[in-house]
C-alpha positions in Angstrom: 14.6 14.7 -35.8 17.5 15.2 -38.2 17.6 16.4 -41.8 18.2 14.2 -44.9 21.2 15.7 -46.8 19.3 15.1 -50.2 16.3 16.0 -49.8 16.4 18.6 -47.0 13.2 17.1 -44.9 12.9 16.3 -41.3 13.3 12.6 -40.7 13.2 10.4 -37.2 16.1 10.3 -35.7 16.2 6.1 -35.7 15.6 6.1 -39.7 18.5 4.3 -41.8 16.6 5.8 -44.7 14.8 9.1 -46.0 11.0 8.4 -46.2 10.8 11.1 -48.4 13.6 10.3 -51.3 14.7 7.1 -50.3 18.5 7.9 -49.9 20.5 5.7 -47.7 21.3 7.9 -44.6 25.2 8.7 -44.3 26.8 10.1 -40.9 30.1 11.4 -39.5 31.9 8.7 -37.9 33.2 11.1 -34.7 30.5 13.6 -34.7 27.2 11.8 -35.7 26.0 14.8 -38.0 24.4 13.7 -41.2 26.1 14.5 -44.7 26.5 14.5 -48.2 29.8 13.1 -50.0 32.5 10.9 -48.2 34.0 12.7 -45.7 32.2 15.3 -43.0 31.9 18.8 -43.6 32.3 19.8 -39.7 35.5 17.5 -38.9 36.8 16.1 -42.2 36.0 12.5 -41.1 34.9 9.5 -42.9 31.0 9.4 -43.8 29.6 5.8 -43.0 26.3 4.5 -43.2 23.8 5.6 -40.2 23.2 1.5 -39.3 26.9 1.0 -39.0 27.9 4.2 -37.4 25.6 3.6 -34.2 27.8 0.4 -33.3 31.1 2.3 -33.8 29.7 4.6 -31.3 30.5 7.7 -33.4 27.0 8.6 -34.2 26.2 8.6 -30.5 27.7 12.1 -30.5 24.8 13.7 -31.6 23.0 16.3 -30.1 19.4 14.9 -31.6 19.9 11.6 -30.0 17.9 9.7 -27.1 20.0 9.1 -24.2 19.1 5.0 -22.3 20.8 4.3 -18.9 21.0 0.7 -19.4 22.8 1.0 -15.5 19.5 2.0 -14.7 18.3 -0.8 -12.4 14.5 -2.5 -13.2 11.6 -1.1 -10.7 11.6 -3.3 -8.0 7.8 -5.6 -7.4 5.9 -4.8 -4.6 6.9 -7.0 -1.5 4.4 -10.2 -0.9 1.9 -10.1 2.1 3.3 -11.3 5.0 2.0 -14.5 6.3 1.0 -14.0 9.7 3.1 -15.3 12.5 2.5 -17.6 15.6 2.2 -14.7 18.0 0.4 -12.2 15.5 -2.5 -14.7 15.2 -2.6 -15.3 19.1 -2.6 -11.1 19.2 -5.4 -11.4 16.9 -7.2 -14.1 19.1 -8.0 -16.4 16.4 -7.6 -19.6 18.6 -9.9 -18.2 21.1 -13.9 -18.6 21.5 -14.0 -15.8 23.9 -12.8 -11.9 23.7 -12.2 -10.5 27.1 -12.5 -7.1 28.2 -11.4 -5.7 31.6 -11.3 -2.8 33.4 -13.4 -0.4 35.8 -13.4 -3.3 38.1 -15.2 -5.6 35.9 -14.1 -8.7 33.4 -16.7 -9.4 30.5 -15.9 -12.4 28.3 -17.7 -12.1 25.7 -19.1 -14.5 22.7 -19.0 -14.1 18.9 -22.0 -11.2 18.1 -22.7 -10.4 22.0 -23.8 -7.0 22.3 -22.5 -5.0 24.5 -25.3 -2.3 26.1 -26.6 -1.0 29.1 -30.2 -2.4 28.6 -29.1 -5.3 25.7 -27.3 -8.1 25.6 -25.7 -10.7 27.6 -23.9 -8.4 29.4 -26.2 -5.7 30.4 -26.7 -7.0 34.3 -22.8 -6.1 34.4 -22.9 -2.4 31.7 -26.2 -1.7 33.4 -24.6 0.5 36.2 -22.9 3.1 33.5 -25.5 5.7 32.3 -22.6 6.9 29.8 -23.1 3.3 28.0 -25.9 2.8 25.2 -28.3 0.5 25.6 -27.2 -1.3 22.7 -23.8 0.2 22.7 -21.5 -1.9 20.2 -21.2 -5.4 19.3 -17.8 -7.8 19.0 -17.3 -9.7 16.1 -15.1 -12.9 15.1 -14.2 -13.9 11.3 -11.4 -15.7 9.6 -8.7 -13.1 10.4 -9.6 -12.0 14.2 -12.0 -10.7 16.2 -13.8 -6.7 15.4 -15.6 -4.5 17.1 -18.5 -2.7 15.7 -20.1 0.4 17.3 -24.2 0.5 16.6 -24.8 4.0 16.5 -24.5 4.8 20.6 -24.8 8.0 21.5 -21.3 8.7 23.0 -19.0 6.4 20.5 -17.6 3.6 21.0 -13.5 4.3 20.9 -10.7 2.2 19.7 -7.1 2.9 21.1 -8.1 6.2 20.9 -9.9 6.5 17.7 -13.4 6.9 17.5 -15.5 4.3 15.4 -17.8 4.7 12.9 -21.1 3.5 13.5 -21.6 0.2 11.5 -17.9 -0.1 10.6 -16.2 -3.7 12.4 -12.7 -2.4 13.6 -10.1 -5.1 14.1 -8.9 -5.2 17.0 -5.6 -6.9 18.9 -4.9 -8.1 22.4 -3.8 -5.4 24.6 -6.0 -2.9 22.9 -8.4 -0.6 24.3 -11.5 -0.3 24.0 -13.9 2.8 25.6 -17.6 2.5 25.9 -17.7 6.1 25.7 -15.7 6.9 28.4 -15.4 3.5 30.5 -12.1 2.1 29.0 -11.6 -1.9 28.9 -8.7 -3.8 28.1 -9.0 -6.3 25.0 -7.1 -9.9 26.1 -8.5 -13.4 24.5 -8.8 -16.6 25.9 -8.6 -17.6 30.2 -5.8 -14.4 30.9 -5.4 -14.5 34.3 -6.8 -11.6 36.6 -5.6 -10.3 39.7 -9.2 -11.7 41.5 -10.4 -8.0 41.9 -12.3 -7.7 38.8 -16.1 -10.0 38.8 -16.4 -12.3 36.1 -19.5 -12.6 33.6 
């Protein structure tokens, strides 16, 4: 805020004019301050008009005044999504039909929405022989961006590189992952991967 020199009230700092009198507003040329007459009381320099003083950079000086950094450089937009690569959408398995999972001396290839359980599901002849397992333990999932894994409420979780899932919650998953039926740990690959022949096939 400064003070009009006529009438003595508070006016915005940007006004040109008093919006309580009316007078013109006139400032010190070097030091900015308002004033009365032609020539500053403070310095002895020439009184101009407040509109004219701001662009010979005199009435910049003053204490009252809002400071802009027009160096200041514009935030910067977020980055765009990135468009998936070749080799991100093979990790995902999006070309493939089949997810396979391999370890403990099995191979499972499993389908689109095949349950994996010890008593349900394609796969049970194979899960059957770990008592740790559910008997509908979790269930593999494939949409538009990859294939998930979803844990259906089995008693000793269903595990996802380490991270336990929430039951009812489809987890992304990636090739090379791994996956634990509670504590019997598969390897997620997609697609015919070869094997080294020691693992049986289902």
């Amino acid at each position: 805020m400064i003070q009009c020199p006529e009438c003595k009230q508070e006016i915005d700092n940007d006004s040109d004019f008093c919006d309580q009198c009316g007078k013109q507003i006139f400032v010190c040329s070097s030091c900015g301050r308002a004033g009365k007459g032609k020539k500053c009381i403070f310095d002895g320099k020439e009184l101009v008009p407040k509109n004219q003083a701001a662009g010979k950079g005199g009435a910049q000086g003053s204490s009252d005044s809002a400071t802009i950094n027009i160096n200041e450089q514009p935030a910067q937009p977020a980055s765009p999504p990135q468009v998936s690569s070749p080799a991100s959408s093979q990790a995902a398995g999006l070309s493939s039909d089949k997810i396979t999972l391999s370890g403990q001396g099995i191979t499972i290839e499993a389908g689109n929405g095949d349950v994996l359980g010890r008593s349900k599901g394609p796969h049970a002849a194979v899960l059957g022989r770990f008592s740790v397992i559910s008997g509908s333990h979790c269930r593999v999932i494939k949409t538009s961006s990859g294939w998930s894994i979803e844990d259906l409420g089995s008693t000793n979780g269903t595990f996802y590189n380490n991270s336990r899932l929430a039951p009812n919650t489809p987890v992304s998953i990636q090739s090379n992952g791994r996956i634990k039926l509670a504590n019997v740990e598969l390897t997620v690959s997609f697609g015919d991967d070869d094997d080294d022949g020691s693992t049986v096939r289902v």
